[in-house]
VEXKERO-855914 format. One record per residue (C-alpha): residue in three letters; x, y, z. Coordinates in pm, whole numbers, plus 50000, padded with zeros to 5 digits. Layout:
<sites>
alaXYZ...
</sites>
This chain:
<sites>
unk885294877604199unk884144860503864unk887304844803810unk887394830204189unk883784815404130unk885524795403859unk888054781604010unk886084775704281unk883754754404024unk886614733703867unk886154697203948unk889384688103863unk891154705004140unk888814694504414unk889424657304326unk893514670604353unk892714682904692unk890484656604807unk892884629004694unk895784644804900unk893994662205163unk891644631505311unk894224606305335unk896364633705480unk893104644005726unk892744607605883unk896834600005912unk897164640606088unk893934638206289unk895304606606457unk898614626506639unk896334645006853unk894514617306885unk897004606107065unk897284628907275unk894294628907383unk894664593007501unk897534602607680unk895954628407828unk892704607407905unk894794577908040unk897094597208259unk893854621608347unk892364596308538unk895094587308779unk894584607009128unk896944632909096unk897184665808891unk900984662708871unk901054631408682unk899194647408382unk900794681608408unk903954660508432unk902914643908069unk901774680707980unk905274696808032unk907544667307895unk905784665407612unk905904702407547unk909814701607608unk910264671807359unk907844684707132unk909924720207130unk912944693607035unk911134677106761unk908654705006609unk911924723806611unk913134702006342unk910234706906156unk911854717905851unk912564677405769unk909214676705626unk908314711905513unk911844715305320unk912064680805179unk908004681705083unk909034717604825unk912304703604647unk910394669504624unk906914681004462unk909394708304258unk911484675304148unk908434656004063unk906764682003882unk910074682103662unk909984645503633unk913424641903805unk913864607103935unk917524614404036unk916454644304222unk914094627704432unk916584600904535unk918954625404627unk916564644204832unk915464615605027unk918564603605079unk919984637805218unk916494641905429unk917334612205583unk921224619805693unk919824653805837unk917364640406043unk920294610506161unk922764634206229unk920454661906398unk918874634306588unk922664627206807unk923144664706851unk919554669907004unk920084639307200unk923054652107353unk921704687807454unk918384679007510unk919084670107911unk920934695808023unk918284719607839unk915834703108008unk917234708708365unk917624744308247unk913964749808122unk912664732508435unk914544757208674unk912804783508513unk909034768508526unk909574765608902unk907194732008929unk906254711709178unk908654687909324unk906414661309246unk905994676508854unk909474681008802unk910764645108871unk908054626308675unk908384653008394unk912354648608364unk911654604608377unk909204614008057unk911324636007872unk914374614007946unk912764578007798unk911034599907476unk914614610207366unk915124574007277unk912554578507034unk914064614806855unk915694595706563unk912604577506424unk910644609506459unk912604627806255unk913064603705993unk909784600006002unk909584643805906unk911674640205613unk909874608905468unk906404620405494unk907794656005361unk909544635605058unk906084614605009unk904164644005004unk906334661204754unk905434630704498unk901774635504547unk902024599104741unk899544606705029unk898884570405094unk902334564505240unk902214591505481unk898634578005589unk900134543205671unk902714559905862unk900804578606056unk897914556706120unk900414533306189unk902574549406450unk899564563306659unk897384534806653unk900764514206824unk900904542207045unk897074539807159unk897354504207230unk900374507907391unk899594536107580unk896534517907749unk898724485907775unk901124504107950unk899754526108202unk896524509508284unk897384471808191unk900944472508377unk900204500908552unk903754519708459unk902024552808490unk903934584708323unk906664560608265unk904784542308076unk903284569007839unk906604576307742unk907944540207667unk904544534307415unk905624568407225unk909314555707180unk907904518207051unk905374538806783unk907754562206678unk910664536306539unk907484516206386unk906544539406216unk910074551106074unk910904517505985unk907454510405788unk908024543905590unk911744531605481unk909844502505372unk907904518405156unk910154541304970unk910934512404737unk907114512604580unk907564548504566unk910664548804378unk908994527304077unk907124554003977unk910004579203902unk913374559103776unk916464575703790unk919844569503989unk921534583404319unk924394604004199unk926454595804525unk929464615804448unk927074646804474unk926754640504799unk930084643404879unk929694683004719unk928954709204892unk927084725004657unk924344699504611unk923594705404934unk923504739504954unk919974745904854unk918224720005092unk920394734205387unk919374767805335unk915884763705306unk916284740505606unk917874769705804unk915354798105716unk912444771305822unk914284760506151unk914564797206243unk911034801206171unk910114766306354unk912084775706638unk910934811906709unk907024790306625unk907984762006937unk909194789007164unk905614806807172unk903634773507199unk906694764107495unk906374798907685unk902794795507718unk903184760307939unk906304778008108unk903974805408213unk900804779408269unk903604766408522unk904114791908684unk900714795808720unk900144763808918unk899404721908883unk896414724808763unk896654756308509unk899714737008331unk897144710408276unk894124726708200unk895764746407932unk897184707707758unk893874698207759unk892574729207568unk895804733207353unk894664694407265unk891594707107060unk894474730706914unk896304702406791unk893104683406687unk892114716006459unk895644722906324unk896274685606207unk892654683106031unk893434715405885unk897264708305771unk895474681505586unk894474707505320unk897394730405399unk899714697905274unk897424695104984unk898814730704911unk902294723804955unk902154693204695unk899774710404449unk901614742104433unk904824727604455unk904104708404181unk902324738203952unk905334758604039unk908184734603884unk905834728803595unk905554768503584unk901464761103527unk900034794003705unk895904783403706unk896874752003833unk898604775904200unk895694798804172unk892954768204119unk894424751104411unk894894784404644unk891494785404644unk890144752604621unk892154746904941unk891284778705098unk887704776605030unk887804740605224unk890134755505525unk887214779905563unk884414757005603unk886624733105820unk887294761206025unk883954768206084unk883094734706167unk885904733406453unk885014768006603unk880934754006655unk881734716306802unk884464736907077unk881354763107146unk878434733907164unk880544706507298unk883604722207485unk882724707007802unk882324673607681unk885824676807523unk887674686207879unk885374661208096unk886294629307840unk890214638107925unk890164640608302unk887954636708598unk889734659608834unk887524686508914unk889594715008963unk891314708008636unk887944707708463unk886844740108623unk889664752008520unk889724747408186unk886044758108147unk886874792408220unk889234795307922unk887024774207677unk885684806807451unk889514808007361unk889594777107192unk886224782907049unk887574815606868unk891234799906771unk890234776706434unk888414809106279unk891564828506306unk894654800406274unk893144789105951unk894504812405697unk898494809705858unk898254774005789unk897284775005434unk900144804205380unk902014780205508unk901624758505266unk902134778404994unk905224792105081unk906774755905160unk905524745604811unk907194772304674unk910674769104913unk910064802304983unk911894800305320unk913564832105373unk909934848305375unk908294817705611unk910944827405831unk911254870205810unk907544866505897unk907664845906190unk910394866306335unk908414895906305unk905034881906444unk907154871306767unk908734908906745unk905374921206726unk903854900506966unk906434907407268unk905434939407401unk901654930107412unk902204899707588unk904204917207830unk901694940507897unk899004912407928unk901064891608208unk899184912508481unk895694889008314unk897424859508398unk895974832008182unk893704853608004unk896254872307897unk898284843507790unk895204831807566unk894764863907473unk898384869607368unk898104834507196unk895364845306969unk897144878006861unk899924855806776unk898094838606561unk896334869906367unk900144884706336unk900744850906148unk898264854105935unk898954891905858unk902554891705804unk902484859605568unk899734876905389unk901624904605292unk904264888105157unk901894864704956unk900264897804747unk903844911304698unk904784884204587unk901344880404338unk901894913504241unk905664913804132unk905264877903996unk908104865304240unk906324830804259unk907394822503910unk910244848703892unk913384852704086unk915334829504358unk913424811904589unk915234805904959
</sites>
């Protein structure tokens, strides 16, 4: 206990978290952000179709893009490793190969991601009405697929430098265009859901193309050269692909809980489907503020890892942690004091709102417990530990099947309810793994996947 107190106390490391984690705070807390202006914007048009319509494309193009995840969280670990080594050549090469990926990925989503739609549709069993404005939505934010993913492995390369200024401008960048947009489009030129999409397509490619733009600054700082023939060898790519592969398994198995709860909140009915977007949006609002420090992690750790400095991992463990905490608290008290305020400022439809009061408590409860998964998180990407991010997901979602089976019969209790086991299971399984690894002094020793 003595020895957390200290590290606790040590200056040093909270102006390393602060510097990384408040930049990182402001540029995350602005993509639910927007959100929320899509959802307030499309919330006030007359019909509870539109927004579920919004809801449900989003959460199939999210699935797409989320999915892909591993852009950022696998190029952030071989970058901070790579800059804690001082490895200018490295970092080039990992940009550079980031990039490809997320090109190349980008044409093969595009090409399955209609006829996967259609298919994911049949199964949610919407609305007439909710199925045709949710396929126009999906359809027009495909254009928009290759930005966002470039846009993964450049803020995962910028964070792996310790550069959390760059990713800011992105960010802040591509959501602010998307705000304006967004109100330009839909109430200015009244385009409706349409409309939505179109702003998200036009923010995503400006923000891509201003993060390009700044990789040259970047580069100064760590000279080197792009070995190009490596890229023609298979083994220099090796290592990023398989990292990439454990953390797209464990991405994917992530996306398909968050996408079977709005299959089920379907099923459920119009105004379910949107109720639960409007609560999963103080979700997204918690998670971003608190990836902020969970990126800190990533960066800090990576970078005491390749520099082999272990009070630097355990100074910033629980620096970081000790933040999370009190962030977390903060979350859970605004959803219990001003949870009503939060659903009535998206939509004015009542039955929505009622709606969504009922499952309120849920969100309430969910920063206290999703804290600790994200900061695990972020230790294990720092430390390209893939191979355990992803044994754990797999067996949260084992875990987690048979109870949420059993909790159908609740309907969207039990689907909240199910959602917030899923989370402890995170926690829990990732946890483990973390004090094995402590123990046999695997995050210094050994291969890391």
């Amino acid at each position: 206990m003595s020895s957390l107190i200290t590290d606790w106390r040590d200056r040093p490391t909270h102006r390393k978290v602060w510097a990384l984690a408040a930049p990182m705070i402001l540029s995350n807390i602005s993509v639910p952000l927007v959100a929320l202006v899509d959802s307030t914007v499309i919330g006030h048009l007359p019909h509870a179709h539109q927004l579920g319509a919004v809801a449900v494309g989003a959460s199939l193009y999210t699935f797409l893009a989320w999915a892909m995840g591993f852009l950022r969280m696998g190029t952030t670990g071989f970058a901070a490793q790579a800059a804690g080594r001082s490895d200018g050549a490295a970092l080039r090469q990992i940009l550079l190969q980031g990039l490809l990926l997320a090109m190349g990925l980008a044409v093969v989503l595009g090409t399955l991601g209609v006829p996967l739609s259609g298919v994911a549709l049949h199964f949610m069993q919407p609305s007439a009405e909710l199925d045709q404005l949710t396929r126009e939505f999906f359809h027009t934010r495909l254009f928009g697929l290759p930005a966002a993913l470039a846009t993964y492995a450049l803020v995962g390369w910028f964070l792996g430098t310790q550069n959390a200024r760059a990713p800011l401008a992105i960010l802040l960048s591509t959501n602010l265009i998307n705000i304006v947009l967004n109100l330009w489009f839909v109430i200015g030129l009244d385009w409706g859901v349409a409309g939505s999409a179109r702003a998200s397509v036009i923010a995503e490619w400006s923000g891509a193309l201003l993060g390009l733009w700044l990789t040259r600054t970047a580069l100064r700082a760590y000279p080197g050269q792009i070995i190009w023939s490596a890229l023609k060898v298979w083994q220099s790519w090796r290592p990023l692909l398989a990292v990439n592969r454990d953390i797209f398994i464990r991405s994917l198995a992530l996306q398909s809980v968050f996408f079977l709860i709005t299959v089920q909140g379907a099923r459920l009915g119009d105004a379910t489907v949107a109720a639960n977007a409007l609560l999963l949006n103080g979700l997204l609002l918690t998670a971003h503020a608190l990836d902020g420090l969970a990126h800190a992690v990533e960066a800090l750790c990576g970078h005491a890892i390749g520099a082999r400095d272990r009070l630097a991992l355990r100074r910033s463990l629980v620096v970081a942690g000790g933040w999370s905490l009190i962030a977390s608290l903060g979350f859970a008290g605004l959803f219990l004091l001003a949870g009503h305020l939060f659903i009535e400022m998206q939509t004015d439809i009542q039955n929505v709102r009622d709606t969504a009061f009922d499952y309120l408590p849920y969100l309430a409860v969910l920063p206290l417990i999703a804290v600790w998964s994200y900061l695990l998180d972020g230790l294990f990407i720092g430390a390209t530990r893939a191979r355990e991010m992803r044994n754990g997901m797999l067996l949260t979602v084992l875990l987690l099947l048979p109870f949420a089976w059993f909790l159908q019969a609740l309907g969207n209790h039990g689907l909240w309810i199910s959602f917030l086991l899923f989370m402890v299971l995170r926690s829990v399984t990732l946890g483990a793994q973390a004090l094995w690894l402590k123990r046999s002094d695997g995050w210094f020793s050994g291969k890391a996947h």
